[in-house]
VEXDREN-2710 file (C-alpha; in Angstrom, 1 decimal):
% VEXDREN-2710
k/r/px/py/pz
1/UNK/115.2/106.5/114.2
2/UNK/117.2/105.8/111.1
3/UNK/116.3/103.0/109.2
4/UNK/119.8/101.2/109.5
5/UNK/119.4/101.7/113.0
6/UNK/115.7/100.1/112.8
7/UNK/117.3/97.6/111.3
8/UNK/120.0/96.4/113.1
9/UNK/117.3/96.0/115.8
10/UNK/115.2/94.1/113.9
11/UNK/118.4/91.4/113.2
12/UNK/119.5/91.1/116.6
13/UNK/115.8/90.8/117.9
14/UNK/114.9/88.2/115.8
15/UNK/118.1/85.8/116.1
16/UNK/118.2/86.4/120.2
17/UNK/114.5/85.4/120.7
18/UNK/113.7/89.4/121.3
19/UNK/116.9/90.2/123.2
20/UNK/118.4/93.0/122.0
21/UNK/121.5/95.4/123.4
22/UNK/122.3/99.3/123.6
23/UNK/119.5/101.8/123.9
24/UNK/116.7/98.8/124.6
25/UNK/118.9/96.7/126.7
26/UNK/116.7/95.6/129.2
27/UNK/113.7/97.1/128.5
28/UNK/110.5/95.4/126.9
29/UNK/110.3/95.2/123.3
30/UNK/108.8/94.3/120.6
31/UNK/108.4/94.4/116.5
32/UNK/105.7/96.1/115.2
33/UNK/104.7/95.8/111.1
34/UNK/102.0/97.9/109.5
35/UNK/101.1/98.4/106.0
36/UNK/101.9/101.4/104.4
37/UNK/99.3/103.6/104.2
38/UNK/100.0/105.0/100.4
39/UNK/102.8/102.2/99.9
40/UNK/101.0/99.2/100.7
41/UNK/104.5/97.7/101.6
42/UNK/105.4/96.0/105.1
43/UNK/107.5/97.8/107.4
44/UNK/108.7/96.7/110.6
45/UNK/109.5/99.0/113.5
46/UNK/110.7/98.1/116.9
47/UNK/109.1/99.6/119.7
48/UNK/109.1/99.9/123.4
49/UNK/105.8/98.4/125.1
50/UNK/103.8/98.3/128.0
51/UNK/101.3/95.8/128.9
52/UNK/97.8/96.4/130.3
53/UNK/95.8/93.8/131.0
54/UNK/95.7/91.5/127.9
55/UNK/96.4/94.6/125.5
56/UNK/99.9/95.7/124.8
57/UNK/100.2/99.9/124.7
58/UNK/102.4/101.3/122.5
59/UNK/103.0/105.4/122.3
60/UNK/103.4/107.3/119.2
61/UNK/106.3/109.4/121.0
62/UNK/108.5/110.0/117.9
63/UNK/111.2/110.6/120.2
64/UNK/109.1/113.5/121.5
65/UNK/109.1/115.2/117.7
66/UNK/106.7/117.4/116.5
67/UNK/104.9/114.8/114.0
68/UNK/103.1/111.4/114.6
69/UNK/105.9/108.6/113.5
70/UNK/104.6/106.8/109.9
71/UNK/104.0/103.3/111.4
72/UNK/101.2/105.3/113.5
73/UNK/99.9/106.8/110.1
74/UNK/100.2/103.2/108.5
75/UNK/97.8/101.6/111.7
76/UNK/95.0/104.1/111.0
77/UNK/94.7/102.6/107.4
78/UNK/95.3/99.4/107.8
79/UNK/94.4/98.4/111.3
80/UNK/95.6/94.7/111.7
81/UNK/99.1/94.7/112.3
82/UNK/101.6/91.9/113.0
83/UNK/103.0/91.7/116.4
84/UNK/106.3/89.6/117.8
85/UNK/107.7/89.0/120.8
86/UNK/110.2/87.2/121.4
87/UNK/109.4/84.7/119.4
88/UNK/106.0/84.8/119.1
89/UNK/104.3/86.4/116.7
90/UNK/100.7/87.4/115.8
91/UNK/98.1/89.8/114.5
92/UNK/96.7/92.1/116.5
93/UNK/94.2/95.1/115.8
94/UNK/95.5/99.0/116.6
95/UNK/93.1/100.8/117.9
96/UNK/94.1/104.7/119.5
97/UNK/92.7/105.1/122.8
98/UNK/90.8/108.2/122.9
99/UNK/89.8/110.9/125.3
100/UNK/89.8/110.1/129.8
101/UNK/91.2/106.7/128.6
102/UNK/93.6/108.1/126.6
103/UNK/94.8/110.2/129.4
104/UNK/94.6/107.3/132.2
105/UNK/96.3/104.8/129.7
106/UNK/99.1/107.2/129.3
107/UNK/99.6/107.4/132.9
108/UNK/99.5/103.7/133.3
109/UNK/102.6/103.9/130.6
110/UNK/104.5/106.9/132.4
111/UNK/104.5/104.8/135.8
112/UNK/106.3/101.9/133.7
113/UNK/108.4/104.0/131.2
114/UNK/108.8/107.4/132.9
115/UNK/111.0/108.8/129.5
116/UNK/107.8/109.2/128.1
117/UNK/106.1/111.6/130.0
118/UNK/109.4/113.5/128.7
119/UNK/109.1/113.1/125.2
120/UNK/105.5/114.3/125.6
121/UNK/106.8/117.4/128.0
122/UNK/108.9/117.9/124.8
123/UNK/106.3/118.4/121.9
124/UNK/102.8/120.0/121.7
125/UNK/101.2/117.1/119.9
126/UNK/99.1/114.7/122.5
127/UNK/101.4/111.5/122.0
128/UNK/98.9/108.6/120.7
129/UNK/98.2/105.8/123.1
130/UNK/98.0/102.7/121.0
131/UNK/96.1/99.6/122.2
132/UNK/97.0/96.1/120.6
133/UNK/94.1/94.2/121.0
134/UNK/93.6/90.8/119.7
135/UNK/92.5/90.6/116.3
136/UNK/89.5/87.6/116.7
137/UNK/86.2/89.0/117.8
138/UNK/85.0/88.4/121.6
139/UNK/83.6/84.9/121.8
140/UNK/85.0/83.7/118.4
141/UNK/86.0/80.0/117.9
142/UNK/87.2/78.4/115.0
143/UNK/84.4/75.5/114.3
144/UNK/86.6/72.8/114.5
145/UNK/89.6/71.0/113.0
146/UNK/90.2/72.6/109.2
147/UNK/90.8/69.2/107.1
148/UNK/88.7/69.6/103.8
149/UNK/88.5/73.3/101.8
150/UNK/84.6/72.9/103.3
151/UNK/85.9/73.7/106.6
152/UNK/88.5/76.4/105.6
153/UNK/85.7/78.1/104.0
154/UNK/83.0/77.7/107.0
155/UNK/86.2/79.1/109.5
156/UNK/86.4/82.0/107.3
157/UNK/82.6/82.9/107.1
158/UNK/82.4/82.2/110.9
159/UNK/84.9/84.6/111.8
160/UNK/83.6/87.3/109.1
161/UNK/80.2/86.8/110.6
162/UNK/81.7/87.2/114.2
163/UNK/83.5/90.6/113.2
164/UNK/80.7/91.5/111.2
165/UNK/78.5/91.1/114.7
166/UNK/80.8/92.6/117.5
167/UNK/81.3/95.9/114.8
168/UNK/77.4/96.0/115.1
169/UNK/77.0/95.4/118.8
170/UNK/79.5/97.9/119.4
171/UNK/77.7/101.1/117.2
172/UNK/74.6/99.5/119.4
173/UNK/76.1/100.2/122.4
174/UNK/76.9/103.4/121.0
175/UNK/73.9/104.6/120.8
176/UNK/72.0/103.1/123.6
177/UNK/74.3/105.2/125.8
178/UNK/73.8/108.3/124.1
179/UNK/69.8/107.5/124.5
180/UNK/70.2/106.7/127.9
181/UNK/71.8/110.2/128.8
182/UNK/70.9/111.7/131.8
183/UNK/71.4/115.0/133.5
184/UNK/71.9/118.6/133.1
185/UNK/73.1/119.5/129.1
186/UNK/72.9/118.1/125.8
187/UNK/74.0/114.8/125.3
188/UNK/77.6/114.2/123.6
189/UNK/78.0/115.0/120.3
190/UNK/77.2/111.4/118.2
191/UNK/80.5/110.5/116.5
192/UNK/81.7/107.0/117.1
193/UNK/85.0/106.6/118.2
194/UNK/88.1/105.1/117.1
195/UNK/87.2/101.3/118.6
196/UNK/84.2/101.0/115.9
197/UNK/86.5/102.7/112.6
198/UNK/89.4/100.7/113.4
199/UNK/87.5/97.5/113.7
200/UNK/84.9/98.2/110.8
201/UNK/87.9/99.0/108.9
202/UNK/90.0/95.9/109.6
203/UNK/86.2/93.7/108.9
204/UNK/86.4/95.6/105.3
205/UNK/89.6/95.3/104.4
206/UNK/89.3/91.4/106.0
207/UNK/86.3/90.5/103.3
208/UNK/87.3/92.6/100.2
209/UNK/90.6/90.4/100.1
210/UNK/88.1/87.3/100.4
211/UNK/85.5/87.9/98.0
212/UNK/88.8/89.3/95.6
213/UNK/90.3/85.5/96.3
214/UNK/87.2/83.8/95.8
215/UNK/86.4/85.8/92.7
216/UNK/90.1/85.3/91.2
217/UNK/90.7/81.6/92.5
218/UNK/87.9/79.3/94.2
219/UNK/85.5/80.1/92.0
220/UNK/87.1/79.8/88.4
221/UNK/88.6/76.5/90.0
222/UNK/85.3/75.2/90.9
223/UNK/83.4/76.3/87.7
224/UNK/86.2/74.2/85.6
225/UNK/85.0/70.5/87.3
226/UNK/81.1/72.1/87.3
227/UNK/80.4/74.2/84.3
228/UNK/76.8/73.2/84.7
229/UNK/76.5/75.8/87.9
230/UNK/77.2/78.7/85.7
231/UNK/74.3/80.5/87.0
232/UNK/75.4/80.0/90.7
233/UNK/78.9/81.3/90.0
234/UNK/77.3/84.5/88.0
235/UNK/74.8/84.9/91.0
236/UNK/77.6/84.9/93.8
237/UNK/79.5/87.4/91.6
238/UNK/76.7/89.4/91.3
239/UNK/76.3/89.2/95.0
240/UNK/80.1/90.0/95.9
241/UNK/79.6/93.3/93.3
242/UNK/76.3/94.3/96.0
243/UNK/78.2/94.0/98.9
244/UNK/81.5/95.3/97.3
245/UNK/79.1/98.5/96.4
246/UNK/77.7/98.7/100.4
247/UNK/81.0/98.3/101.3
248/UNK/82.4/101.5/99.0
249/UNK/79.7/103.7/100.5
250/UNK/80.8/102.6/104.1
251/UNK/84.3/102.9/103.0
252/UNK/83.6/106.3/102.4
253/UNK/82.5/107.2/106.3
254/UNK/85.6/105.3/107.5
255/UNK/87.8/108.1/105.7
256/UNK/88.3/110.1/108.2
257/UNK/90.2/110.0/111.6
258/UNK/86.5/110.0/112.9
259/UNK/83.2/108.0/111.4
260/UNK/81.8/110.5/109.5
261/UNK/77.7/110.7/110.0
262/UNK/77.0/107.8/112.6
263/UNK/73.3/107.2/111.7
264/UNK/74.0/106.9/108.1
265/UNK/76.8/104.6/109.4
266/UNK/74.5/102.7/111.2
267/UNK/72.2/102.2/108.3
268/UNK/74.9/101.7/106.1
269/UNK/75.7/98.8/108.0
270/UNK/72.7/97.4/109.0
271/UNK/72.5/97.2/104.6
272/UNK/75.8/95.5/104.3
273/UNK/75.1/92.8/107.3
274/UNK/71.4/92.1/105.9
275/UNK/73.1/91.5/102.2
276/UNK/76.3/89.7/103.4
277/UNK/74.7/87.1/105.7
278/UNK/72.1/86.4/102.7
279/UNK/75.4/86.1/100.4
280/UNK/76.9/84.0/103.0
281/UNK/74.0/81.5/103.5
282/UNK/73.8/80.9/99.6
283/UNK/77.5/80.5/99.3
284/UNK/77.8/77.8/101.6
285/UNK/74.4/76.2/100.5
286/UNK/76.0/75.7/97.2
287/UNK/79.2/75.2/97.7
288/UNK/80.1/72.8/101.1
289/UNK/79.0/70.0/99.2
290/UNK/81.3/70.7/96.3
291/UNK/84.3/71.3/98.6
292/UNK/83.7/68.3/101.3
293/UNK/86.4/66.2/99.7
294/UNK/88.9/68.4/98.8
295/UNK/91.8/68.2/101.3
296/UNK/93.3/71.5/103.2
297/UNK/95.9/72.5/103.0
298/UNK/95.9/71.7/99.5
299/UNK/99.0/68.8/98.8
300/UNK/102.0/69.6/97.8
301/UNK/103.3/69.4/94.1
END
């Protein structure tokens, strides 16, 4: 779709609380934004849903073109995308549906939104099933009310620790079910699937901004009021350049559409979460107490 088009979508969507006319009139819709996947700029794209459970489905249909659309490209980069509908809005992570569940989510989309078993009839590319997920690991809570930068920085760690720890149940479960294969054959060939990259990926990209905002802000902020903790401050950096090392080499299996070498993954990751939870433990050992008084959200000028 042209991008004035896309755009005159996007305006009446957002002032009619997700009520828009012509081609979508009627139909459920939402905004999708990714990240560009060389561009690193936002861009919004409206797109037809489906829901399926407590996942939204969108399809890559391009109108039934021969390529995948960009904002498809742009999700298998940068994995947490922002979602609204009417006028709500949140982040949500993309992950591709793969394989039988591919195929059976597909149907479930065709019974909803017939057209798209056309646009699919009209290309030989598989059209990509795309699964909006919520973004917060199973089981994750935030550990209370956020009043003092203490408890912002214990509701980030939480939730990087909880990420960190559904990503490793998940390559777990992985491989307990290819040990617990049974019957006539070779088990399946070992990649990991889509589910682990995407998430991995999104926990990556999550902590490297972190540790970069820590490094470039809370840190040289604390270190003015407490230059006697020099050491600590050279120690945490020294930890964030570790991790920020474990995290290049994982970085590196995550290129593909696929996770290159699974049990290199796995120890790969095993690495990262030994070093990272360490890091983590220290970092709040020497910092809570510094931070307990200082309000959040920081006052206004």
């Amino acid at each position: 779709m042209p991008t004035s088009f896309n755009q005159s979508v996007i305006e009446e969507f957002r002032a009619n609380a997700g009520k828009v006319g012509g081609p979508f009139e009627g139909g459920d819709l939402l905004l999708l934004t990714t990240t560009g996947a060389r561009s690193g700029v936002s861009r919004t794209t409206p797109l037809g849903y489906v829901r399926h459970g407590d996942s939204l489905l969108v399809v890559g249909s391009n109108l039934g073109g021969p390529r995948h659309p960009g904002w498809y490209h742009n999700l298998l980069a940068h994995p947490v995308v922002q979602v609204e509908i009417g006028t709500r809005s949140f982040e949500a992570l993309a992950v591709p549906a793969e394989g039988a569940r591919r195929d059976a989510l597909f149907a479930h989309v065709v019974r909803a939104a017939p057209g798209y078993g056309d646009y699919q009839a009209a290309t030989d590319r598989l059209l990509p099933v795309v699964v909006l997920e919520r973004a917060e690991p199973d089981g994750w809570e935030a550990p209370g009310e956020v009043r003092t930068l203490a408890d912002k920085l214990m509701e980030v760690h939480t939730w990087l620790r909880g990420q960190l720890a559904q990503v490793r149940t998940e390559v777990d479960a992985h491989f307990a079910a290819r040990a617990a294969h049974q019957g006539p054959g070779a088990p399946p060939a070992p990649g990991l699937g889509l589910q682990i990259r995407q998430r991995c990926l999104a926990f990556c990209q999550a902590l490297e901004f972190h540790h970069t905002s820590e490094d470039g802000h809370l840190f040289p902020g604390i270190a003015r009021h407490h230059p006697h903790l020099a050491d600590v401050f050279d120690r945490l950096g020294d930890e964030h350049r570790t991790i920020a090392r474990l995290q290049g080499e994982l970085a590196a299996l995550l290129a593909g559409v696929h996770i290159a070498e699974p049990r290199r993954f796995r120890a790969e990751l095993e690495a990262m979460s030994a070093e990272l939870n360490a890091h983590l433990d220290h970092e709040e050992e020497a910092l809570i107490p510094l931070l307990a008084d200082v309000p959040w959200p920081p006052a206004g000028p």
